[in-house]
ZARODO-900863 format. One record per residue (C-alpha): y, z, x; residue in one letter. Coordinates in steps of 0.001 Angstrom, whole numbers, plus 524288, in hexadecimal, padded with zeros to 5 digits. Example, Ala and Ser with C-alpha at 12.3 -4.5 7.8 and 13.67 -1.06 7.14 Angstrom:
% ZARODO-900863
7EE6C81E788300Ca
7FBDC81BE483566s
//
This chain:
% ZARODO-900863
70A15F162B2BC0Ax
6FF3DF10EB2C2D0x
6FFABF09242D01Ex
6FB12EFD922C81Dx
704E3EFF732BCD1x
70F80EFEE62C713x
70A96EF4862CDE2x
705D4EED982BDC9x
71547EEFBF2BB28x
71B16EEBAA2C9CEx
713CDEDE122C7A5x
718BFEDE5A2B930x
72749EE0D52BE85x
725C0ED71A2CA4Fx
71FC1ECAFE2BF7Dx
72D71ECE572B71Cx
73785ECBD52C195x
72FACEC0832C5E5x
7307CEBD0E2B80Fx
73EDDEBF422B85Bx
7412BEB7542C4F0x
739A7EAD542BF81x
741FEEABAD2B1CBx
74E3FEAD252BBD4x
7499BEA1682C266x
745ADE9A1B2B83Bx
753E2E9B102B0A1x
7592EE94AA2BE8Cx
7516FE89E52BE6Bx
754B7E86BA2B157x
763AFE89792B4CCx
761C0E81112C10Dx
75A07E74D52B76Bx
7647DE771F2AF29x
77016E74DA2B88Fx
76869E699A2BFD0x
7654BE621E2B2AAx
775A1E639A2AFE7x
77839E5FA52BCDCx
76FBFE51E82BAADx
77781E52292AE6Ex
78370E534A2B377x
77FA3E4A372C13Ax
77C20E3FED2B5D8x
7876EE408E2AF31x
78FF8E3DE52BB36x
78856E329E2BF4Bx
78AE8E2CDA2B274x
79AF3E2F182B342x
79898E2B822C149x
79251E1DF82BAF9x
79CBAE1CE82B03Ax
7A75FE1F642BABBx
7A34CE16682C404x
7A2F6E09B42B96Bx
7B05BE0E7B2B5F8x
7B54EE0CFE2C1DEx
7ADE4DFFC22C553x
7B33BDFA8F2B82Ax
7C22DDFF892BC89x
7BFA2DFA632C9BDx
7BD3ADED292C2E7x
7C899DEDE02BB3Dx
7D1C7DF0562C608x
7C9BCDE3C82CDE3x
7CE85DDB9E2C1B0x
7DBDDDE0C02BFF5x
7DF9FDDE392CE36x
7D993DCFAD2CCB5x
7E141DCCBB2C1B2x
7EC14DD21F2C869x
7EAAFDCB122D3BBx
7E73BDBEB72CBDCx
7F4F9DC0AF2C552x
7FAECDC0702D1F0x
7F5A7DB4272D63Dx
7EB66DB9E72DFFDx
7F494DBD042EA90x
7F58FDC8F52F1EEx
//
């Protein structure tokens, strides 16, 4: 083999693992898009039980406000 064959098949060998890095790479930036687009998905979906929650507990929190005035009504308003 020739010096330029070797050095025709050392590029050739050098251009696959680049080629093999690069497909390496590639795949974990689509993993990494992939976990960051279920992470919004996820974020998003707590924010909305976060949202739901919190009118829950306004709406229990109002209850409880009108059961102790009734209550306290009952009793004649003194404490």
């Amino acid at each position: 083999m020739t010096v330029l064959e070797k050095a025709v098949r050392n590029l050739a060998d050098a251009l696959e693992a680049l080629e093999s890095k690069l497909d390496g790479r590639l795949d974990d930036l689509t993993a990494n898009d992939e976990t960051i687009s279920a992470a919004k998905r996820q974020a998003s979906a707590a924010r909305e039980q976060t949202e739901n929650a919190s009118r829950e507990i306004g709406a229990a929190i109002s209850d409880l406000k009108g059961i102790l005035e009734a209550d306290e009504a009952k009793k004649g308003g003194t404490s």
